[in-house]
C-alpha positions in Angstrom: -100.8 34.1 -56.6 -97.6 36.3 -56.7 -94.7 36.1 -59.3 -92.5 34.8 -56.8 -95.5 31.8 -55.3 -96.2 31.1 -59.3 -92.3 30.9 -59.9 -91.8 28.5 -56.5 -94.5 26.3 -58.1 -92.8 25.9 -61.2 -89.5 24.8 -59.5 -91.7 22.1 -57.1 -92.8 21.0 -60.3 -89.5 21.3 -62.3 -91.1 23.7 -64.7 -88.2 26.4 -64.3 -85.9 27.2 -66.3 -82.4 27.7 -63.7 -82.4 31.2 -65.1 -85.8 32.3 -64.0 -84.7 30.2 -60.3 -81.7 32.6 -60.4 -83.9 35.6 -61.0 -86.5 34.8 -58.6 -84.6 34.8 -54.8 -87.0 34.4 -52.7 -85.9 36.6 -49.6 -83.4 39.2 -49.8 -80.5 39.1 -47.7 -81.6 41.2 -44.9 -84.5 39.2 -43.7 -81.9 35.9 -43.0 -79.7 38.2 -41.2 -82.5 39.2 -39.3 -83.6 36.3 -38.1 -79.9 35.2 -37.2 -79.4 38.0 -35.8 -83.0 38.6 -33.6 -82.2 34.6 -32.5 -79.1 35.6 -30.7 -76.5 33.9 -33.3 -73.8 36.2 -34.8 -72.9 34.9 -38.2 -73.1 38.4 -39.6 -71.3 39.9 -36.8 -69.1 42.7 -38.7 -65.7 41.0 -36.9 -66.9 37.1 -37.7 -67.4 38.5 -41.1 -64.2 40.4 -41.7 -62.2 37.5 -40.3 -62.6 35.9 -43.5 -63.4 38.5 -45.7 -66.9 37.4 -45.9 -69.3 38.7 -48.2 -72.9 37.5 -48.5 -74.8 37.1 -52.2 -78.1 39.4 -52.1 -80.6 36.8 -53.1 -81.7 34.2 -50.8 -83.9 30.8 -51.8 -86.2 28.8 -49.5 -87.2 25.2 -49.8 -90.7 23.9 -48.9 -90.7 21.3 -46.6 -93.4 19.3 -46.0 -95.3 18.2 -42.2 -98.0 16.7 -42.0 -99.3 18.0 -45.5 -98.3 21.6 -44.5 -96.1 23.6 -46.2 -93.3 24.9 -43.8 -90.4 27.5 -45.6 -87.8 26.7 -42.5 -84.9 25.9 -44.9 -83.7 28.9 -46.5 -80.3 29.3 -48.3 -77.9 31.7 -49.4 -74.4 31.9 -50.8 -71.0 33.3 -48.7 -67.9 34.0 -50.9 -64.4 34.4 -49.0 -61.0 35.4 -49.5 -59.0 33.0 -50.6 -56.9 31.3 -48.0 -54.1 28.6 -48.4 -55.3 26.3 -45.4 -58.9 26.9 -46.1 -58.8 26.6 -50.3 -60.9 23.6 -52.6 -59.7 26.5 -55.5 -56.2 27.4 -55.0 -55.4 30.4 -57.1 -59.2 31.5 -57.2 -59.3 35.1 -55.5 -62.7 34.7 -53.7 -64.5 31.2 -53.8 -67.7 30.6 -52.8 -69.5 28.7 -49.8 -73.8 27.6 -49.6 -75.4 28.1 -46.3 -78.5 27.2 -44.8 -80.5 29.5 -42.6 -82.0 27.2 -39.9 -85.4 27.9 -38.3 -83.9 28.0 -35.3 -81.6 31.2 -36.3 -78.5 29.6 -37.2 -76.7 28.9 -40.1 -75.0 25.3 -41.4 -72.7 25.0 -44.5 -73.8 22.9 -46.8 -71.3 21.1 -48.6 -67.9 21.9 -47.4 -66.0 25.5 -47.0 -65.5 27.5 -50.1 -66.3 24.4 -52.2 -67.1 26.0 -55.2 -65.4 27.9 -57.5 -67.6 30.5 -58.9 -71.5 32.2 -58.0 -72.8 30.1 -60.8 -71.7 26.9 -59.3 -73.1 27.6 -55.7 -76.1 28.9 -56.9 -76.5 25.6 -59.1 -75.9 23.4 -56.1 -79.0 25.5 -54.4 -80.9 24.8 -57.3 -80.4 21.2 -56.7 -80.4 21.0 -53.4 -84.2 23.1 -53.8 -85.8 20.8 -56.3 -84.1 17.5 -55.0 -86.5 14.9 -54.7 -89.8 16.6 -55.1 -90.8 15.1 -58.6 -91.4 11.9 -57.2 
């Protein structure tokens, strides 16, 4: 079992502590862009990006879903922080604020929560956190 598989375990089982889920991204960046990319979407296009002065959080986390007793790692999110703008902003006077996504199987991506809902990395990565080791405990 790898660091990453024994670390995954730990958060199914809520053994984790959020700094070692912070520390242990599962996928890095690259390989979700790839996969949006190689599926014909173009969230990471360089103009849809600049548009909102985009920038996408290295570290990526996957949740283990569950069909028919098989694991399947389909959902995998990540964290977008944009430029603050008036008719977009939950954080007025926050330079950047901060947005989670969700990588879909199918190559596209869905925001979870709403648009630039949170105020700083810490935040967004705690909602991922939740939203990771939400309702597997019981």
């Amino acid at each position: 079992m790898t660091g990453l598989d024994q670390i995954a375990k730990e958060i199914l089982y809520k053994k984790t502590t959020f700094k070692a889920f912070i520390e242990s991204g599962n996928y890095l960046i690259s390989i979700v862009e790839k996969r949006n990319t190689e599926t014909g979407h173009y969230f990471f296009n360089a103009e849809n990006m600049r548009g909102f002065s985009c920038r996408v959080l290295e570290l990526a986390w996957r949740k283990d879903c569950l069909i028919s007793e098989i694991p399947v790692h389909d959902e995998i999110y990540f964290i977008t922080s944009e430029a603050d703008r008036d008719s977009f902003t939950y954080h007025k006077g926050c330079i950047r604020a901060y947005t989670v996504r969700k990588l879909r199987i199918d190559g596209s991506v869905e925001t979870i929560g709403n648009f630039q809902e949170h105020a700083t990395k810490r935040e967004a990565q705690k909602a991922i956190y939740e939203i990771v080791s939400e309702g597997l405990n019981q």
